[in-house]
PQR file of N, CA, C, O and H, with PARSE charges and radii, in Angstrom:
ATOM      1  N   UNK A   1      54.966  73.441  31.344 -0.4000 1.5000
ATOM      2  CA  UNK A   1      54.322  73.604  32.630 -0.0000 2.0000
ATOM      3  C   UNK A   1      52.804  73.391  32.535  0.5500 1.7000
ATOM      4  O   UNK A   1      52.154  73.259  33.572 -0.5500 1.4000
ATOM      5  N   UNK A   2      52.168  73.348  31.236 -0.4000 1.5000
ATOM      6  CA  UNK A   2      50.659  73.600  31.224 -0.0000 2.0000
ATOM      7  C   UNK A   2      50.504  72.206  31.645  0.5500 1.7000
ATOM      8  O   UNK A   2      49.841  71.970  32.655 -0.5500 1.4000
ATOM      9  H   UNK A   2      52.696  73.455  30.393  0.4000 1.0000
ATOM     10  N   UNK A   3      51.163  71.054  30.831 -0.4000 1.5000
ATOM     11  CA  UNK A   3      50.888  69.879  31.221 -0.0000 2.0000
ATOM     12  C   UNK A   3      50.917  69.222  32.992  0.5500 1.7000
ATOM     13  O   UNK A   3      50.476  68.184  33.486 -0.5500 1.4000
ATOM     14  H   UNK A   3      51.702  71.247  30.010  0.4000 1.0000
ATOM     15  N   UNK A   4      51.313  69.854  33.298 -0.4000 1.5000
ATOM     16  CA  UNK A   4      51.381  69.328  35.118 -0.0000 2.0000
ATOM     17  C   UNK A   4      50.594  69.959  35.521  0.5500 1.7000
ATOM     18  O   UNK A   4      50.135  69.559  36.591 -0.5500 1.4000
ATOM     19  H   UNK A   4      51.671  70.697  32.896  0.4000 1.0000
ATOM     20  N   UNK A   5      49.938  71.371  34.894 -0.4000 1.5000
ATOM     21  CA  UNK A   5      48.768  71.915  35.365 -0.0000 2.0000
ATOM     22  C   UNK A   5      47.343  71.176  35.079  0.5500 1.7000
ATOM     23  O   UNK A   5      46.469  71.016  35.931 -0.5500 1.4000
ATOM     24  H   UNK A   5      50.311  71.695  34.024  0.4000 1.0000
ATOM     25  N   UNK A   6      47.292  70.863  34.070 -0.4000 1.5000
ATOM     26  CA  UNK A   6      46.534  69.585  34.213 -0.0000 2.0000
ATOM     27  C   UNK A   6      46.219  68.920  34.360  0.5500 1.7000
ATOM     28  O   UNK A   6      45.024  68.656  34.492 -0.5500 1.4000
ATOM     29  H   UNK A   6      48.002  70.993  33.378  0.4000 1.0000
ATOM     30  N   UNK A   7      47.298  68.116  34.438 -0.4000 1.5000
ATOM     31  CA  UNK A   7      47.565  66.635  35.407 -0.0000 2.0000
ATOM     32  C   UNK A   7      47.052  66.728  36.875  0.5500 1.7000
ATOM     33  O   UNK A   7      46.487  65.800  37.454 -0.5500 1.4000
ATOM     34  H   UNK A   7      48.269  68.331  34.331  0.4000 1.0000
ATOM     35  N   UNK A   8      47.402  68.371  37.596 -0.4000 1.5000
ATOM     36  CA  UNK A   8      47.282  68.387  39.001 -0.0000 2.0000
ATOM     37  C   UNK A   8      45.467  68.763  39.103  0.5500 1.7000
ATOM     38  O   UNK A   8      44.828  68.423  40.099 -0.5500 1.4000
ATOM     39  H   UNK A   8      47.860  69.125  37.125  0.4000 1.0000
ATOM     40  N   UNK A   9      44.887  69.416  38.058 -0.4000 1.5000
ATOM     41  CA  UNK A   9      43.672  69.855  37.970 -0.0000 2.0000
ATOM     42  C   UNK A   9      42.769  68.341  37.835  0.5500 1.7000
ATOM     43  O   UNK A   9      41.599  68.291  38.216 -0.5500 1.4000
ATOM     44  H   UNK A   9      45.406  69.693  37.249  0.4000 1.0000
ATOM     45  N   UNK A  10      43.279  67.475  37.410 -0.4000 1.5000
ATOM     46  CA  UNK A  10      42.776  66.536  36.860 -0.0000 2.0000
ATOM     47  C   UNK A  10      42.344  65.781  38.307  0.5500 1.7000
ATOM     48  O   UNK A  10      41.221  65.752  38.811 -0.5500 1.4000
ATOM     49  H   UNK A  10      44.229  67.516  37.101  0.4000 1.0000
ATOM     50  N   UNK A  11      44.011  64.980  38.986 -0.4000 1.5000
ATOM     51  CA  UNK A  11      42.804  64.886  39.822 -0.0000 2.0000
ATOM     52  C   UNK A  11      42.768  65.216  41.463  0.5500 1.7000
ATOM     53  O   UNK A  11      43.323  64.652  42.405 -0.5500 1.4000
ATOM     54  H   UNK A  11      44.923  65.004  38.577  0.4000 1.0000
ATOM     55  N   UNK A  12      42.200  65.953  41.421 -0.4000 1.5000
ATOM     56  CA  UNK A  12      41.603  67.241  42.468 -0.0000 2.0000
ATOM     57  C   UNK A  12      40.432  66.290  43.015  0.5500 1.7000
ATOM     58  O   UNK A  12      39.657  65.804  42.192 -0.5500 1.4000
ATOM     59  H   UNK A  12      41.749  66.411  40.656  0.4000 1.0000
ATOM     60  N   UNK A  13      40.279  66.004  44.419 -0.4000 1.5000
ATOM     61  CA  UNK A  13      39.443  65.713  44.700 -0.0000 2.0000
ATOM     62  C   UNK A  13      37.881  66.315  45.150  0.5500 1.7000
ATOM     63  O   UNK A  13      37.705  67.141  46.045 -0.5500 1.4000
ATOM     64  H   UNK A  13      40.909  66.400  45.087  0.4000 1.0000
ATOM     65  N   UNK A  14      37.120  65.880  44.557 -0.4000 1.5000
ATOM     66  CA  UNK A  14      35.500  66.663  44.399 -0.0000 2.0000
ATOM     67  C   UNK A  14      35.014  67.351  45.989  0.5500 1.7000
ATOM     68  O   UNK A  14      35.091  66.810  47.092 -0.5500 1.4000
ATOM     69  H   UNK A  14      37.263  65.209  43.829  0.4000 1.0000
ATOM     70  N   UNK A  15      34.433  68.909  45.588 -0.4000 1.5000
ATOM     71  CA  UNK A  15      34.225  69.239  46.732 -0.0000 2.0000
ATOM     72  C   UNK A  15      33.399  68.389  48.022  0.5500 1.7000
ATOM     73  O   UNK A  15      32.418  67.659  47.885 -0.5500 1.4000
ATOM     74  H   UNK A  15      34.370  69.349  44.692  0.4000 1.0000
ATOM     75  N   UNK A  16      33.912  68.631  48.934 -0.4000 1.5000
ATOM     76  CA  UNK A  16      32.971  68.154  49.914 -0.0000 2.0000
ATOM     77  C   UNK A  16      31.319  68.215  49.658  0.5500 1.7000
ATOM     78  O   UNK A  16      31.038  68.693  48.559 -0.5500 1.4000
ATOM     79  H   UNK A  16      34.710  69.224  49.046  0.4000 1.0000
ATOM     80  N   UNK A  17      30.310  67.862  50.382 -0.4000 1.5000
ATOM     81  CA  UNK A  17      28.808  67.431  50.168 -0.0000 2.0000
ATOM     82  C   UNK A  17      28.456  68.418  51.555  0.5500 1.7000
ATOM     83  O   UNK A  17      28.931  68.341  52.688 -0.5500 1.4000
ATOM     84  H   UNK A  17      30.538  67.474  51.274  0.4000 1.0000
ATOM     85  N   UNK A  18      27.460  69.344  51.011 -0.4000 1.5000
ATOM     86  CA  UNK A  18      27.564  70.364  52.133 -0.0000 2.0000
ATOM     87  C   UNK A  18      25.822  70.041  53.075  0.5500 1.7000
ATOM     88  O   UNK A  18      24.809  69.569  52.560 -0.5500 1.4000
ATOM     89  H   UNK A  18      27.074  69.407  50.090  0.4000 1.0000
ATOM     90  N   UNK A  19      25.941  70.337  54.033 -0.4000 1.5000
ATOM     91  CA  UNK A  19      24.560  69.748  54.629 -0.0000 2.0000
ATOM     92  C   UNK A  19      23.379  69.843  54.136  0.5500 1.7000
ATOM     93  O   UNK A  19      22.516  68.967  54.095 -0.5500 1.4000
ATOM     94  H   UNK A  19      26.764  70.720  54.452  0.4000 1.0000
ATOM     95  N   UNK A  20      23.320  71.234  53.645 -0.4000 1.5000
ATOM     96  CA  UNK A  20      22.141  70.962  53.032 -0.0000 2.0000
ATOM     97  C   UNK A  20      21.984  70.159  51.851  0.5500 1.7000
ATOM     98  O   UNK A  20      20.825  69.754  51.762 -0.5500 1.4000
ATOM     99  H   UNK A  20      24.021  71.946  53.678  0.4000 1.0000
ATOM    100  N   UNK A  21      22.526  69.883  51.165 -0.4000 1.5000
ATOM    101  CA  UNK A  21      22.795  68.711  49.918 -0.0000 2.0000
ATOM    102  C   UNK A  21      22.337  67.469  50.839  0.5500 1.7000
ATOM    103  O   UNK A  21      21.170  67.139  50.628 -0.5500 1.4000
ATOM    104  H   UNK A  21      23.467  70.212  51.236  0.4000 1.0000
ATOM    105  N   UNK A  22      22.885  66.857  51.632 -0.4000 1.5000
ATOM    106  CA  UNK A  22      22.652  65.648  52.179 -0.0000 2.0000
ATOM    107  C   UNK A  22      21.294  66.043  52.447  0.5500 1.7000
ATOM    108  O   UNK A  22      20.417  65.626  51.690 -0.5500 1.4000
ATOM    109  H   UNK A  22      23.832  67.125  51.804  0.4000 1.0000
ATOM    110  N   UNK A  23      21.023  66.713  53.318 -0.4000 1.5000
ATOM    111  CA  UNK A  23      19.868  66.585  53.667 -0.0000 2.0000
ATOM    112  C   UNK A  23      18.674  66.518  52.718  0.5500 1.7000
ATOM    113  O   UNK A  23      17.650  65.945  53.088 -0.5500 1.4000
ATOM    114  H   UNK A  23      21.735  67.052  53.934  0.4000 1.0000
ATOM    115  N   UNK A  24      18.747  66.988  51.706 -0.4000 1.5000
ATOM    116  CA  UNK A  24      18.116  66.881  50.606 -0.0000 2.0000
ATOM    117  C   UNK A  24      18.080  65.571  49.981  0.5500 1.7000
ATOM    118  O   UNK A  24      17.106  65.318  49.272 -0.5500 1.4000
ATOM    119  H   UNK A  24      19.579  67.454  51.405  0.4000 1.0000
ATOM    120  N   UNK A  25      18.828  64.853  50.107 -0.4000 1.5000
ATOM    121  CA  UNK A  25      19.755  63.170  49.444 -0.0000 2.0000
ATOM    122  C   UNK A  25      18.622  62.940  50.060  0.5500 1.7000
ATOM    123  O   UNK A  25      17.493  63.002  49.572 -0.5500 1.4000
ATOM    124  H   UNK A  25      19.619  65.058  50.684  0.4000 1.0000
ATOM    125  N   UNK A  26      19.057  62.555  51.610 -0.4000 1.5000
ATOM    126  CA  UNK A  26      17.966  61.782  52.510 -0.0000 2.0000
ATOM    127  C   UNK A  26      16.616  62.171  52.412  0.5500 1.7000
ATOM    128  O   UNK A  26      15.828  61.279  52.729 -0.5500 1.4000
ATOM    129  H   UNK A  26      19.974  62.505  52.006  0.4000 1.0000
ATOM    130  N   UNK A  27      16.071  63.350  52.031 -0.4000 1.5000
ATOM    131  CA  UNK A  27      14.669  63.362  51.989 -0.0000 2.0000
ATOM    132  C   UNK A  27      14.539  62.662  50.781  0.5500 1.7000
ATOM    133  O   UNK A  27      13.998  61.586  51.036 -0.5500 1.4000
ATOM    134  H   UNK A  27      16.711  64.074  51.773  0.4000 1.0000
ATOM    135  N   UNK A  28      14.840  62.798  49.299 -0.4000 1.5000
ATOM    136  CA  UNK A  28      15.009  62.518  48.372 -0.0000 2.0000
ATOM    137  C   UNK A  28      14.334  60.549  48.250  0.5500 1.7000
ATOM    138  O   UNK A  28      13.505  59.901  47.612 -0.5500 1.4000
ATOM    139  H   UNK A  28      15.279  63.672  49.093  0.4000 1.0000
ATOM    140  N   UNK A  29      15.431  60.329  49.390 -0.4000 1.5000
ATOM    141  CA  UNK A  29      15.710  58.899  49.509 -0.0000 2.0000
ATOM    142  C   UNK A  29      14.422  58.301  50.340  0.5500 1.7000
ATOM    143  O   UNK A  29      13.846  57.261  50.020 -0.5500 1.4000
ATOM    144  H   UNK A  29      16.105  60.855  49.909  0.4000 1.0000
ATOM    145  N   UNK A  30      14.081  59.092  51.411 -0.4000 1.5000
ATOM    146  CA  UNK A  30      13.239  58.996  52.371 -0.0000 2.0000
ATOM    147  C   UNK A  30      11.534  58.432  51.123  0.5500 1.7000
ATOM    148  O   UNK A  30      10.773  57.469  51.025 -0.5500 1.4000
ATOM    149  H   UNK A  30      14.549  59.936  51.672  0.4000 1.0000
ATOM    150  N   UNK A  31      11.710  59.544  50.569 -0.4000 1.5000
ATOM    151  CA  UNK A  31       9.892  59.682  49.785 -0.0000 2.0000
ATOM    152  C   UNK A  31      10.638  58.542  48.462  0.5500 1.7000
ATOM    153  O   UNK A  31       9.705  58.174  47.748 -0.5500 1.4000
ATOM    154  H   UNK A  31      12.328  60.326  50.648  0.4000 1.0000
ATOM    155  N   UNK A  32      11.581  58.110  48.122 -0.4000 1.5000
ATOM    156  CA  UNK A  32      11.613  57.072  46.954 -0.0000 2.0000
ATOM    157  C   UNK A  32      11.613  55.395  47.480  0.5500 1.7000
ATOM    158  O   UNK A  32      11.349  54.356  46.876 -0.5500 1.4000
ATOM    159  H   UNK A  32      12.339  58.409  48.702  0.4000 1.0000
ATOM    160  N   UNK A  33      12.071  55.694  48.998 -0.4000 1.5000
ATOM    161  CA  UNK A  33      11.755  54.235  49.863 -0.0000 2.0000
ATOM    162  C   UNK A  33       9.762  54.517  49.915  0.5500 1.7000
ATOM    163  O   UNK A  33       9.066  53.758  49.241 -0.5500 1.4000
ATOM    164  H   UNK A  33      12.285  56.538  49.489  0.4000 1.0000
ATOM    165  N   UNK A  34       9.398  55.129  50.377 -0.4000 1.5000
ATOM    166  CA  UNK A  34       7.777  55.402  50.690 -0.0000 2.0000
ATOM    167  C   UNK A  34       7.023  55.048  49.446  0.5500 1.7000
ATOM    168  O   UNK A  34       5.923  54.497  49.482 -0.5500 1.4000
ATOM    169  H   UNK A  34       9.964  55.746  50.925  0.4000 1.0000
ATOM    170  N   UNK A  35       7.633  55.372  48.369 -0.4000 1.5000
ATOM    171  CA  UNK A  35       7.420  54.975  47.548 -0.0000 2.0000
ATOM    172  C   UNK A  35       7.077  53.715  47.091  0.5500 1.7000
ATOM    173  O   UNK A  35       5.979  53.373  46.652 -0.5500 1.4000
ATOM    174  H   UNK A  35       8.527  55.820  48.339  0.4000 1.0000
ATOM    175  N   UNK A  36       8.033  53.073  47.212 -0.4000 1.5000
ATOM    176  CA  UNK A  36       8.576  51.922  46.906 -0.0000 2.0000
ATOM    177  C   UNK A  36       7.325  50.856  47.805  0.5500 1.7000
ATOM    178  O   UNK A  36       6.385  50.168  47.406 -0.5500 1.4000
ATOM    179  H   UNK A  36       8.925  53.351  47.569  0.4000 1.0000
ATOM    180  N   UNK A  37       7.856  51.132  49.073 -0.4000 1.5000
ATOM    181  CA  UNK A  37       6.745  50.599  49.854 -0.0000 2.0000
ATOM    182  C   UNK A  37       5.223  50.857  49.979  0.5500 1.7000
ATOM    183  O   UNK A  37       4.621  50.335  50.918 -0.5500 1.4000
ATOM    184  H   UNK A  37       8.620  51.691  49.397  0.4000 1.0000
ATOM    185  N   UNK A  38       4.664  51.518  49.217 -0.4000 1.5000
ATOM    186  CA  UNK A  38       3.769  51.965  48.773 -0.0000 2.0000
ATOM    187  C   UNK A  38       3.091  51.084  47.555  0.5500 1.7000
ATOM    188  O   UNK A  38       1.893  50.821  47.664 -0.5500 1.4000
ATOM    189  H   UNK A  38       5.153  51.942  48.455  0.4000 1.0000
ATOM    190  N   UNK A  39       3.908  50.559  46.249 -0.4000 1.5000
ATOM    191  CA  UNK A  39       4.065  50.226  45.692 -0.0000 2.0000
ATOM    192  C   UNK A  39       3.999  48.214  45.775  0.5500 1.7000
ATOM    193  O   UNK A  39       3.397  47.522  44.954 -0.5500 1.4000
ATOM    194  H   UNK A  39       4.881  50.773  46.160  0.4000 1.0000
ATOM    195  N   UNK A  40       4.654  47.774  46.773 -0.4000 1.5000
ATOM    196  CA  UNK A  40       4.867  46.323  47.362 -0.0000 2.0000
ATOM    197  C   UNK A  40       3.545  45.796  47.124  0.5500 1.7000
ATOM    198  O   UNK A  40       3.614  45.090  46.117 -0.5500 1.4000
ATOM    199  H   UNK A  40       5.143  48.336  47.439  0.4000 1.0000
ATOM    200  N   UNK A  41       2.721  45.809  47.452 -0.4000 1.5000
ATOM    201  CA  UNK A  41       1.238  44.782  47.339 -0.0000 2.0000
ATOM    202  C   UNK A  41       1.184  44.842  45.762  0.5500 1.7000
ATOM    203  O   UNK A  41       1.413  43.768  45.205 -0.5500 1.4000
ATOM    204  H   UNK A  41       2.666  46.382  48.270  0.4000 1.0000
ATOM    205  N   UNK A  42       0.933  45.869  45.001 -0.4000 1.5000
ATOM    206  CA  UNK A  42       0.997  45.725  43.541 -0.0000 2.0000
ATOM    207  C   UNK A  42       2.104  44.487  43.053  0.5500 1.7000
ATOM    208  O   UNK A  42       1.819  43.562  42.292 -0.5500 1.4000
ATOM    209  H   UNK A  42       0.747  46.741  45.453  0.4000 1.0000
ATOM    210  N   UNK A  43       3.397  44.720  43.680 -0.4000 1.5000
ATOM    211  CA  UNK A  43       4.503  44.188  43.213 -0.0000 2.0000
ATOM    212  C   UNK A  43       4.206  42.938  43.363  0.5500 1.7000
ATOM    213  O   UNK A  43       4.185  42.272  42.327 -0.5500 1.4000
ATOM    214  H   UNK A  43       3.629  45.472  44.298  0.4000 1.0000
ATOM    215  N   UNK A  44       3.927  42.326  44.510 -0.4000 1.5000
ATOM    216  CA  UNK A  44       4.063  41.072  45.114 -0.0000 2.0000
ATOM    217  C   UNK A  44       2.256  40.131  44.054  0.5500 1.7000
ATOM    218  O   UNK A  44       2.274  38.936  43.757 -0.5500 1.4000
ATOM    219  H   UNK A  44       3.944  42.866  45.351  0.4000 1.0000
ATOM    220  N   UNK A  45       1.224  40.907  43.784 -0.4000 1.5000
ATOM    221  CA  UNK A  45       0.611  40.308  43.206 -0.0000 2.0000
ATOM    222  C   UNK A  45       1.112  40.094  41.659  0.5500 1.7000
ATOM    223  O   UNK A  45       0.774  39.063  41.077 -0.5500 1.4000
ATOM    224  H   UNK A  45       1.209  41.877  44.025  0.4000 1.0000
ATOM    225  N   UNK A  46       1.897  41.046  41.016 -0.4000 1.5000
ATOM    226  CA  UNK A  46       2.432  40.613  39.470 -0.0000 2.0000
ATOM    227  C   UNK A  46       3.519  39.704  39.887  0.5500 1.7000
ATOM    228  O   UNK A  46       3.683  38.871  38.996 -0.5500 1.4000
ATOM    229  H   UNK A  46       2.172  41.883  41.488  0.4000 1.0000
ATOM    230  N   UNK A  47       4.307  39.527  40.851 -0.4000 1.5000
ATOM    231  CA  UNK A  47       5.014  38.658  40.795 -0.0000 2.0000
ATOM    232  C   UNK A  47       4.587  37.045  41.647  0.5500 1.7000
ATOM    233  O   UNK A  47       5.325  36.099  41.922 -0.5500 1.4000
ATOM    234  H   UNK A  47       4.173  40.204  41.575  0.4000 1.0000
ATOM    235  N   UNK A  48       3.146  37.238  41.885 -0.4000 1.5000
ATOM    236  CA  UNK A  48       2.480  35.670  42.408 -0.0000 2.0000
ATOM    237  C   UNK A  48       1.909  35.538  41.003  0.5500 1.7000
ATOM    238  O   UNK A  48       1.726  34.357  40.707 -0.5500 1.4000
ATOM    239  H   UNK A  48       2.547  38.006  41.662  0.4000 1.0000
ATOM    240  N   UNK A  49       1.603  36.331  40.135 -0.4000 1.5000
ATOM    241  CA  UNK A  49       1.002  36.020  39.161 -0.0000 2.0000
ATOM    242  C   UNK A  49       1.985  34.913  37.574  0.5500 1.7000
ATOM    243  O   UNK A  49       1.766  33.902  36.907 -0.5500 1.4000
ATOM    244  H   UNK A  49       1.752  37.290  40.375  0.4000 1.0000
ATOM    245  N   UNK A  50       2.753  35.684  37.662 -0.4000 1.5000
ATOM    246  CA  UNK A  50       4.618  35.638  37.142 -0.0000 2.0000
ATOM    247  C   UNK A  50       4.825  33.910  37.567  0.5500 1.7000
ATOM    248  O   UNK A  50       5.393  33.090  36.846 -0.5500 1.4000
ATOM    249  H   UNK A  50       2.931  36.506  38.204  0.4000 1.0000
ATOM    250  N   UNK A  51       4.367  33.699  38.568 -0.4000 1.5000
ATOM    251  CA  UNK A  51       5.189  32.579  39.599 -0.0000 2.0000
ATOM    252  C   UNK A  51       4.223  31.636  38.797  0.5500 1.7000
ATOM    253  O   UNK A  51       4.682  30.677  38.177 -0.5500 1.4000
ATOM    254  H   UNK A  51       3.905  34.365  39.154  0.4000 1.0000
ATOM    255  N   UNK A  52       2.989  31.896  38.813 -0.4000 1.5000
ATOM    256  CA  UNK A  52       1.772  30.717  39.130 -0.0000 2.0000
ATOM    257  C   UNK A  52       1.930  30.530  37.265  0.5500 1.7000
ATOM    258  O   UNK A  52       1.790  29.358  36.915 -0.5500 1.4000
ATOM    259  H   UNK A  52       2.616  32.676  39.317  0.4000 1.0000
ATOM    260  N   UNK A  53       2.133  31.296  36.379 -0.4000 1.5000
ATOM    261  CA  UNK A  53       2.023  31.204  35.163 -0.0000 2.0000
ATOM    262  C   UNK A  53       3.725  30.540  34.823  0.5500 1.7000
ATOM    263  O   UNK A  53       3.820  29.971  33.735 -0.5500 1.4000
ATOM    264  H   UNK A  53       2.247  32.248  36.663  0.4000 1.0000
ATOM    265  N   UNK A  54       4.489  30.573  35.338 -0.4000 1.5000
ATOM    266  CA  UNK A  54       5.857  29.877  34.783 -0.0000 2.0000
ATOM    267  C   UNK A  54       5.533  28.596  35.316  0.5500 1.7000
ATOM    268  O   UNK A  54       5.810  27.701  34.517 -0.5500 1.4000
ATOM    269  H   UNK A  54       4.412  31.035  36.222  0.4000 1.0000
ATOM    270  N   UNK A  55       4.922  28.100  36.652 -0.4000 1.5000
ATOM    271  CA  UNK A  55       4.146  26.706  37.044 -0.0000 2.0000
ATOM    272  C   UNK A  55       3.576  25.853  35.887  0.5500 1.7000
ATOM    273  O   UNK A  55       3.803  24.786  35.318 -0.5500 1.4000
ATOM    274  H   UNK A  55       4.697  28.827  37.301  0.4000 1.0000
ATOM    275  N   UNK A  56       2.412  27.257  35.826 -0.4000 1.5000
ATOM    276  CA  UNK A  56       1.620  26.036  34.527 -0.0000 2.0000
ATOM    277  C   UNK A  56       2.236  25.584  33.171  0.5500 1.7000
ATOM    278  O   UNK A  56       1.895  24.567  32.566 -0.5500 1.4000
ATOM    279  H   UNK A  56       2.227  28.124  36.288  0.4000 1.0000
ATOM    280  N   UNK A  57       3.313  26.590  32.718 -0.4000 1.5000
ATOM    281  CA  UNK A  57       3.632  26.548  31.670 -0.0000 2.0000
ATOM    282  C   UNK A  57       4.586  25.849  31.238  0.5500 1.7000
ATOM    283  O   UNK A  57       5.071  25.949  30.111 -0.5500 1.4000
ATOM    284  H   UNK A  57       3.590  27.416  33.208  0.4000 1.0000
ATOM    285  N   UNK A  58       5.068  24.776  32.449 -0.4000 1.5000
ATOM    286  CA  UNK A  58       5.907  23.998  32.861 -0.0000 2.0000
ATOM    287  C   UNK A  58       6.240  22.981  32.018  0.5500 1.7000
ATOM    288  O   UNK A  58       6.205  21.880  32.566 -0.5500 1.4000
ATOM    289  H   UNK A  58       4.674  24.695  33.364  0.4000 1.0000
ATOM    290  N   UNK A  59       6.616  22.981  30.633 -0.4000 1.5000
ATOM    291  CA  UNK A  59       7.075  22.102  29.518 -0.0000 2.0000
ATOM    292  C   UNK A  59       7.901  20.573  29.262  0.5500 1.7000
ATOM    293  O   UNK A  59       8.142  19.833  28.308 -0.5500 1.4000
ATOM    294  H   UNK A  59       6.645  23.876  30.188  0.4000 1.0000
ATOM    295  N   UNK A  60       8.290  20.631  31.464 -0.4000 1.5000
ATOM    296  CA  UNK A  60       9.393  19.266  30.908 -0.0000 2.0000
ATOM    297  C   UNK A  60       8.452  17.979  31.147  0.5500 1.7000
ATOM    298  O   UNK A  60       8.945  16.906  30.800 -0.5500 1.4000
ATOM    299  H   UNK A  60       8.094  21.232  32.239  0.4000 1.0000
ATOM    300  N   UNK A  61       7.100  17.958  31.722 -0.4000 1.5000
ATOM    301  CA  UNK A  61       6.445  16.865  31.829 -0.0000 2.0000
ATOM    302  C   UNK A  61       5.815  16.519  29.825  0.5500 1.7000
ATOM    303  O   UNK A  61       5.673  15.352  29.461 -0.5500 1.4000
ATOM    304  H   UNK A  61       6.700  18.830  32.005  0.4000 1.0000
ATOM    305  N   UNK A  62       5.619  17.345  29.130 -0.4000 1.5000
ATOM    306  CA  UNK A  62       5.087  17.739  28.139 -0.0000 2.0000
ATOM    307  C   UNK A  62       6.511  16.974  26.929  0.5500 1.7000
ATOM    308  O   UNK A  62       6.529  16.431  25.824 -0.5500 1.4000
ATOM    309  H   UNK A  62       5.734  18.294  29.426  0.4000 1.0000
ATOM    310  N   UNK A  63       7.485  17.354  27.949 -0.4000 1.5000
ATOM    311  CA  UNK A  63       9.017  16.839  26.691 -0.0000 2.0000
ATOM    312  C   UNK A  63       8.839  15.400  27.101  0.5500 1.7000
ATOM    313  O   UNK A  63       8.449  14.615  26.236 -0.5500 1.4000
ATOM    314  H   UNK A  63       7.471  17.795  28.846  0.4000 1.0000
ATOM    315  N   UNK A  64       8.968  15.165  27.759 -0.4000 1.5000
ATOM    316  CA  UNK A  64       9.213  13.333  28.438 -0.0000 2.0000
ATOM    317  C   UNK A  64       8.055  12.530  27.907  0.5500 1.7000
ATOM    318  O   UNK A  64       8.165  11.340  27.611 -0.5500 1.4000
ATOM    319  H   UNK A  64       9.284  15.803  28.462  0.4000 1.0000
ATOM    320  N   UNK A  65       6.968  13.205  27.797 -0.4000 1.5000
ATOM    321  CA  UNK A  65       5.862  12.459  27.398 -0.0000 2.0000
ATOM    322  C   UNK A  65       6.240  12.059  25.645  0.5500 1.7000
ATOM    323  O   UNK A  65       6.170  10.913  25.201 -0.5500 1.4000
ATOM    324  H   UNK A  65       6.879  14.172  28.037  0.4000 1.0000
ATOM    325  N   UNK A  66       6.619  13.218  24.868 -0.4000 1.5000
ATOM    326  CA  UNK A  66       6.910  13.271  23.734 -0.0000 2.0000
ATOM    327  C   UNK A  66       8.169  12.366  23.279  0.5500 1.7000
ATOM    328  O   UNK A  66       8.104  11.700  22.245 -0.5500 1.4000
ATOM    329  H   UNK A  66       6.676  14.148  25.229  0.4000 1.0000
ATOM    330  N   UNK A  67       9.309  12.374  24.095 -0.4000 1.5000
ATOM    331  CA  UNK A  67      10.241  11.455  23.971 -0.0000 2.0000
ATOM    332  C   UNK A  67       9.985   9.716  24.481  0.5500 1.7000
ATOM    333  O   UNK A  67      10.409   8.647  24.043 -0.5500 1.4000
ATOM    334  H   UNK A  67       9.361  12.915  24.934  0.4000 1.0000
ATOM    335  N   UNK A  68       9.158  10.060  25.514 -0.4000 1.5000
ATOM    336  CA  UNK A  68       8.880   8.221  25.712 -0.0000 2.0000
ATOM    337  C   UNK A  68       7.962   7.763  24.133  0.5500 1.7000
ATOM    338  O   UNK A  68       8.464   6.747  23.653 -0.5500 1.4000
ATOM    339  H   UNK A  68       8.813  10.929  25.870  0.4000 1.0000
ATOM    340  N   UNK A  69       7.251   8.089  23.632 -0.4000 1.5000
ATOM    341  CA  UNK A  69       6.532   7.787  22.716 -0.0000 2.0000
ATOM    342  C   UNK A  69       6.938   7.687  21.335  0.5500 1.7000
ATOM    343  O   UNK A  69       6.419   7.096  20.389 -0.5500 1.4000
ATOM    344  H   UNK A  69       6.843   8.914  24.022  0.4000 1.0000
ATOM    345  N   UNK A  70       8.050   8.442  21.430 -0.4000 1.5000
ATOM    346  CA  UNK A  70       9.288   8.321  20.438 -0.0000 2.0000
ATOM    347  C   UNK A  70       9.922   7.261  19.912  0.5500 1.7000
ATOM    348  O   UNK A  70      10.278   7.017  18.759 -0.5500 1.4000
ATOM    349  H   UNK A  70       8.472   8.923  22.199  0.4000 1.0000
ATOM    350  N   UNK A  71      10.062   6.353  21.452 -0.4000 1.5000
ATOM    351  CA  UNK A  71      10.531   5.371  21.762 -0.0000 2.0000
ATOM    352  C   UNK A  71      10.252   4.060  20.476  0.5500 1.7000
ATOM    353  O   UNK A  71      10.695   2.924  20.646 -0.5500 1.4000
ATOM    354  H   UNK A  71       9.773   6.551  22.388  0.4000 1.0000
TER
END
């Protein structure tokens, strides 16, 4: 019998999420979006920066030159 007691303990579905819990989620969530957006101008200049440096560093004009001369 222990074994079906387990089995049935096992799976038991998790208590419900009681309001104040949520409400806590959403504030939680609320100040990690504010965050976030808070954060965006920083983001958006390391990633124009990111952009403009994979541009220059742009190697296939650099291969073609090396292979025509190969020639």
């Amino acid at each position: 019998m222990t074994w079906f007691r387990k089995l049935c303990r096992r799976h038991r579905p998790a208590p419900p999420v009681t309001t104040e819990e949520a409400a806590a989620q959403a504030n939680r969530a609320a100040a990690a979006l504010n965050e976030a957006r808070a954060r965006e101008p920083e983001v958006r200049s390391v990633a124009a920066r990111l952009r403009a440096q994979r541009e220059e560093n742009h190697f296939s004009e650099l291969i073609l030159q090396a292979l025509r001369e190969g020639r």
